[in-house]
N, C-alpha and C positions, 0 to 999 in steps of 0.2 A: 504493500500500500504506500501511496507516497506518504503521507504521515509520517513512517516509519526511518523516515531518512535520517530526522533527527534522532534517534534512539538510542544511539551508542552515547551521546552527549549528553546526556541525563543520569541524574541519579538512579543505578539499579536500581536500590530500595524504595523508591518515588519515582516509578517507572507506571506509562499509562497500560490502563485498557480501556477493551470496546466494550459499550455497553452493549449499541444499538451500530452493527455494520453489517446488515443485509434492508434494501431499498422494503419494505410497505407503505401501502393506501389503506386509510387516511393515514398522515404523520405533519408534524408539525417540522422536521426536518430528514435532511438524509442519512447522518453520522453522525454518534455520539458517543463520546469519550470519555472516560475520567482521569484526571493525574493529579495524587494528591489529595485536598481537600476540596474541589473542584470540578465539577461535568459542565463540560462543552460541548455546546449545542452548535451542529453545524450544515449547513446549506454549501452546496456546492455549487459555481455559478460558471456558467460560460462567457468569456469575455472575446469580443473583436470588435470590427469596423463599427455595429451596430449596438443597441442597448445590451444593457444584462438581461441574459435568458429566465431570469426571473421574476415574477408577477412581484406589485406590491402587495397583492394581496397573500402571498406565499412569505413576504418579508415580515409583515404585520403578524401573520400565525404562529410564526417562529417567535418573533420580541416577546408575544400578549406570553406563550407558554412557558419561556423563560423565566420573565419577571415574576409569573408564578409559582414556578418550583426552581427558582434559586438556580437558574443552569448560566452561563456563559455564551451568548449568540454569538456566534462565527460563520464569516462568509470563507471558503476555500476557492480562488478565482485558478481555471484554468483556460489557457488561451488557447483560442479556439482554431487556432491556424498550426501550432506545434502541436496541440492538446499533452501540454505540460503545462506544471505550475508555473503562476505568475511570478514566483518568486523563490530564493530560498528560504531555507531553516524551515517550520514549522507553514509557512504559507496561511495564517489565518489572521483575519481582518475583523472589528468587530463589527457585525453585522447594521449597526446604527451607526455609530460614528467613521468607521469604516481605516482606524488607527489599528496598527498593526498589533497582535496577542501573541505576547511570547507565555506560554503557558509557566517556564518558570518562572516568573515573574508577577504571575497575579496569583500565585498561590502557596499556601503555607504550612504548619502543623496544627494548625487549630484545627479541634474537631466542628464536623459539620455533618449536622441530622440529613439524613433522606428525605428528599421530597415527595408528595405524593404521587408524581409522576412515578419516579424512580422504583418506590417500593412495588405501582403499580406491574412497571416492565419486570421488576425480579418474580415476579410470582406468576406473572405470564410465564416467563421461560421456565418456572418450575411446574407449570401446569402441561406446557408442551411436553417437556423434557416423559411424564408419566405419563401423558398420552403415545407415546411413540414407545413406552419401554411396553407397554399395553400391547404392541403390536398393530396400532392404529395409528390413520396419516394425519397432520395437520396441514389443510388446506389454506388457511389463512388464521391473519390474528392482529389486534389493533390493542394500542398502546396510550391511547390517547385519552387523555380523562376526561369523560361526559359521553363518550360513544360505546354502546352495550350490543351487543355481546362482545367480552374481547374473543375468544377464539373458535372458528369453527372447524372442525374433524372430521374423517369420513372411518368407519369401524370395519373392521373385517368382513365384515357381511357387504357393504358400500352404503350400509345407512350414513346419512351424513346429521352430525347434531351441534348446538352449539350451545356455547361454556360464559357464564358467568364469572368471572375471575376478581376476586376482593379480597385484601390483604385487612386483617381482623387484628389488632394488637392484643387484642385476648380473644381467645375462642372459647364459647361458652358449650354449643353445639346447637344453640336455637337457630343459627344463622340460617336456614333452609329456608324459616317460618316466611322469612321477609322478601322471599323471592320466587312465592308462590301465586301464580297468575301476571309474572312477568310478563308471559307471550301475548297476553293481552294489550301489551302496547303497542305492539306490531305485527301486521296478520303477517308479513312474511315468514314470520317466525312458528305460526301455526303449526304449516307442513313438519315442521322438525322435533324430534326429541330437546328437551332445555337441562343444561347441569349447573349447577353451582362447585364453584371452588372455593372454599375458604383456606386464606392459608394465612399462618401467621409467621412473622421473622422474628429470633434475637439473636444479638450480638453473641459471637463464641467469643470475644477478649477476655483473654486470662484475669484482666483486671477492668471494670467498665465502671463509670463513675457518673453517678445520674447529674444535674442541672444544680444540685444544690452539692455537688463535690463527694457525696456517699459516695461508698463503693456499692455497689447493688451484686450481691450473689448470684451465682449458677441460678442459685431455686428462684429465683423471683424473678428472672429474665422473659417470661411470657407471662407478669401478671399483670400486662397493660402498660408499665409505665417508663420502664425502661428506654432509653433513647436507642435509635438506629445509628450508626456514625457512618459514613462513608469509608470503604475501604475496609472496614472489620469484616470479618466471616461473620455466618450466621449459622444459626442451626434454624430448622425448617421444620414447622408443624404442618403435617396438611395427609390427611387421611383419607382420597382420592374423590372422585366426583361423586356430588347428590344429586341423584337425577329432579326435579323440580316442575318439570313438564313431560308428559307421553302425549306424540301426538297422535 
């Protein structure tokens, strides 16, 4: 990936990854990254003789979802005559002001909570991840907060269903209750089977220290209140899908 050029020139230990690097509809961007205490949101844009191949209404999507889950907007310009980047080192521009982002640089050791986005996408991929150890395909899956169902499947047999996906900071096991007659919002949804996923995250650090400096124990890391940090492992509650609808 061109990303990757800079890599060697960073801190191993404060080394990025992808969150989000395969293209889906709908999205509010194309790549998204984390380094550090930090996720970068980023658009990728084609530059030449003529405008940028990007709408303002694709620039606007990306800033509003940003400013709301704490991420970084970044433009990555590639010129559209070499189709290479416009630039060296890290190649990212900020998406508004349009001032170059050098990722070391805007970021640090302070910890920084998960946004809802974020926690949204990890429980996605843990939802895909056990639908496909299932032996079943995932035909698509959206990430985007406010747009339901995130993912649909198709099962051994070619029934195709789709998933409710919500990350719960405690699970009680009532959560099915609230998502029954779902498909009532949408007759598209009729024709199909509906599942819920409730999944919940906590932090595996050896040492995690809630908002007022405690340390918060192993035992009380999924009693609700515990912070997400960015970058910490987790450990994963999620006891696999509750169907919610037959259609």
């Amino acid at each position: 990936m061109l990303f990757q050029q800079e890599r060697g020139k960073v801190d191993e230990a404060h080394d990025y990854k992808w969150i989000k690097a395969e293209l889906t509809w709908p999205s509010f961007d194309h790549l998204t990254f984390s380094y550090r205490n930090q996720v970068f949101s980023v658009l990728v844009g084609v530059t030449g003789p003529g405008e940028l191949n990007l709408t303002k209404r694709e620039i606007d999507r990306c800033l509003e979802a940003c400013a709301a889950n704490n991420l970084i907007p970044c433009l990555f310009l590639i010129d559209d005559q070499a189709m290479r980047p416009n630039s060296g080192g890290w190649n990212l521009l900020h998406l508004a002001t349009r001032q170059p982002i050098i990722p070391e640089e805007v970021t640090s050791d302070t910890q920084e909570e998960m946004s809802d986005w974020e926690l949204r996408n990890f429980c996605i991929q843990v939802v895909r991840n056990h639908i496909e150890e299932k032996g079943n395909a995932v035909e698509s899956f959206c990430d985007v907060v406010g747009i339901d169902p995130q993912v649909w499947f198709q099962d051994k047999e070619g029934n195709r269903s789709w998933v409710i996906v919500r990350h719960y900071a405690q699970i009680t096991g009532n959560e099915k209750s609230s998502w029954i007659g779902f498909e009532q919002s949408n007759s598209q949804l009729v024709p199909f089977d509906g599942y819920l996923a409730a999944v919940s995250i906590a932090s595996s650090a050896p040492a995690l220290r809630g908002k007022d400096g405690e340390l918060i124990p192993l035992s009380q890391r999924f009693a609700g209140n515990a912070p997400r940090y960015r970058g910490d492992g987790f450990y994963v509650r999620f006891d696999g899908l509750q169907r919610i609808f037959v259609s």
